[in-house]
C-alpha positions as CSV (number, residue, x, y, z in Angstrom):
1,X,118.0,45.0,-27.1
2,X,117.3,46.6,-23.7
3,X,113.9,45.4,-21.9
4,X,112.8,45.9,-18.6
5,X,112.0,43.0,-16.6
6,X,110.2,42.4,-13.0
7,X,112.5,40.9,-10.6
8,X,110.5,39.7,-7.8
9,X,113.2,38.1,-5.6
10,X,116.3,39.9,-6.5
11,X,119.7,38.4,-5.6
12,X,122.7,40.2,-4.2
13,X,124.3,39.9,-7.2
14,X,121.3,41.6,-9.5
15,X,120.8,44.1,-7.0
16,X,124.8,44.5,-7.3
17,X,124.4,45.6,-11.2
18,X,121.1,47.6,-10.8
19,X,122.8,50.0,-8.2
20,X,126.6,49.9,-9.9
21,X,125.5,52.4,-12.6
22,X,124.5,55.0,-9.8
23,X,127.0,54.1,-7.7
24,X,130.0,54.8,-10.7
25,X,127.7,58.2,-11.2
26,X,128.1,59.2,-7.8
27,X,132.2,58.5,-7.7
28,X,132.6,60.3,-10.6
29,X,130.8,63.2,-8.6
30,X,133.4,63.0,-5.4
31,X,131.0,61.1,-3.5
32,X,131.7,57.3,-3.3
33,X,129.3,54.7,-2.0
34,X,130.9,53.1,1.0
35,X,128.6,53.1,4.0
36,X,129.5,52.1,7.5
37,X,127.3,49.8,9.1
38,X,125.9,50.3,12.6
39,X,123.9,48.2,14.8
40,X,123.0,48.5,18.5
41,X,121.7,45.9,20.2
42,X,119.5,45.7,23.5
43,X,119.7,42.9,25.4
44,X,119.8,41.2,27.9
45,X,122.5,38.4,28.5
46,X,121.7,36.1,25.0
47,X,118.2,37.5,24.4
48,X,118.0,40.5,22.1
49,X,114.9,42.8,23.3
50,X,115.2,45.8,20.2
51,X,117.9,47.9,19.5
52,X,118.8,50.6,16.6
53,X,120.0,49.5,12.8
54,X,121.9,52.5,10.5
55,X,124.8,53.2,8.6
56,X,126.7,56.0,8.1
57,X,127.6,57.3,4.6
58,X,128.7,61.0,4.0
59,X,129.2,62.3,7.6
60,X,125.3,61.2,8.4
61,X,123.8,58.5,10.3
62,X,120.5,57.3,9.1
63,X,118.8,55.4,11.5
64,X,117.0,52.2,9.5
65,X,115.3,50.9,12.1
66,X,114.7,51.5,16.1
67,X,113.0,48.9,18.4
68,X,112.4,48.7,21.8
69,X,110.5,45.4,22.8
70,X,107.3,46.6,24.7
71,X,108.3,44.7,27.8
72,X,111.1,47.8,28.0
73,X,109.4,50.5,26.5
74,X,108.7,53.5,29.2
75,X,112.1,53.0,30.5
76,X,114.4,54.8,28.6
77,X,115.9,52.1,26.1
78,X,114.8,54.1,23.2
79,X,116.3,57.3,23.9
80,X,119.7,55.6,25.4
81,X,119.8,53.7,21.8
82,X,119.3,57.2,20.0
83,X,122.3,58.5,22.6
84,X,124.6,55.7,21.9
85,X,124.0,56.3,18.1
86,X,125.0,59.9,18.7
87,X,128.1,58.8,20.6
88,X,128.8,57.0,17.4
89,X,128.2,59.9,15.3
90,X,130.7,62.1,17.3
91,X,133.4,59.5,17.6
92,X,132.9,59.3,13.5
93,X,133.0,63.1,13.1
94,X,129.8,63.2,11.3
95,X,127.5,66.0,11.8
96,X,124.1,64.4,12.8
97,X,121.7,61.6,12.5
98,X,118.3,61.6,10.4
99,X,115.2,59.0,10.0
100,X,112.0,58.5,9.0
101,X,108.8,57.6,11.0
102,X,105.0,57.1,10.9
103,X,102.1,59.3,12.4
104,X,101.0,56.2,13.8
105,X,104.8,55.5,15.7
106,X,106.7,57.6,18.1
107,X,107.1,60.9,16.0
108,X,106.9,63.0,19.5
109,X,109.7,60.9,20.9
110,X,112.2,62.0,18.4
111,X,110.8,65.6,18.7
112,X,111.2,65.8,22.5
113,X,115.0,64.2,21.8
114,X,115.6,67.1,19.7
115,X,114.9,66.4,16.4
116,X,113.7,68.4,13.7
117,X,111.5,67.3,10.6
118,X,112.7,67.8,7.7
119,X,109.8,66.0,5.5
120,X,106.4,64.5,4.9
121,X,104.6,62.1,2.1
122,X,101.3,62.5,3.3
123,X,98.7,59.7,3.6
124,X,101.3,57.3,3.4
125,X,99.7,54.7,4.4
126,X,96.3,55.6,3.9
127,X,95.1,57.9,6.7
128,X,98.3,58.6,8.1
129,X,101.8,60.6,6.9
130,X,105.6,59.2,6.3
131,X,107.3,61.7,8.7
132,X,111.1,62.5,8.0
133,X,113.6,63.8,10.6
134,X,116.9,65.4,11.5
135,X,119.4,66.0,14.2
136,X,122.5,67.7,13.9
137,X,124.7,66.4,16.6
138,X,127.6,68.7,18.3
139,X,131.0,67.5,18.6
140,X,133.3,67.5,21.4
141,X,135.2,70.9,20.3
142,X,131.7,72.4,19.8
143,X,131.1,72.3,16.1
């Protein structure tokens, strides 16, 4: 019989067989699973100062994470990394880029790069909001 139990340090394979079912769901809907991993990094020679961690999956890059060591911030890294990722997203013919962000992080900075939000789960955390956002990105024919 069929129980649920709490995994509280999952392996790969577990986490394998909890997502298959959705994953076979969403084949037999035309849309496989089969994201392409991107990661930029910023550094400089050995030493890795931030950078940007995504993957695109169905002609959209989400951006998981974007980090620019404070020792660079104020100089541009952040919005070279979301230009490189957007470079990326051209050269994959995908048609833009989306995230999510805090109140209490940069939610202006992807605003003034052109971003629109898209979503909110307020007072998440406490006191602040979960901000999503979206960009669609032109390609080089002008679509």
């Amino acid at each position: 019989m069929a129980a649920i139990t709490h995994l509280t340090s999952a392996t790969e394979e577990q986490r394998a067989a909890i997502t298959a079912p959705l994953g076979a769901h969403s084949r037999d809907q035309g849309f496989v699973w089969n994201p392409t991993h991107v990661t930029l990094a910023l550094r400089d020679g050995e030493k890795i100062f931030g950078g940007l961690i995504g993957f695109i999956q169905w002609d959209w890059l989400y951006v998981e994470i974007l980090a620019v060591d404070a020792s660079l911030r104020g100089q541009g890294w952040g919005r070279k990394l979301i230009e490189a990722a957007e470079n990326i997203v051209r050269d994959n013919g995908c048609r833009g880029l989306w995230l999510s962000t805090f109140t209490f992080q940069a939610p202006t900075f992807y605003e003034r790069l052109g971003f629109k939000r898209c979503g909110e789960i307020p007072n998440y955390p406490a006191g602040q909001s979960r901000l999503f956002y979206m960009k669609h990105v032109e390609t080089t024919d002008g679509t």
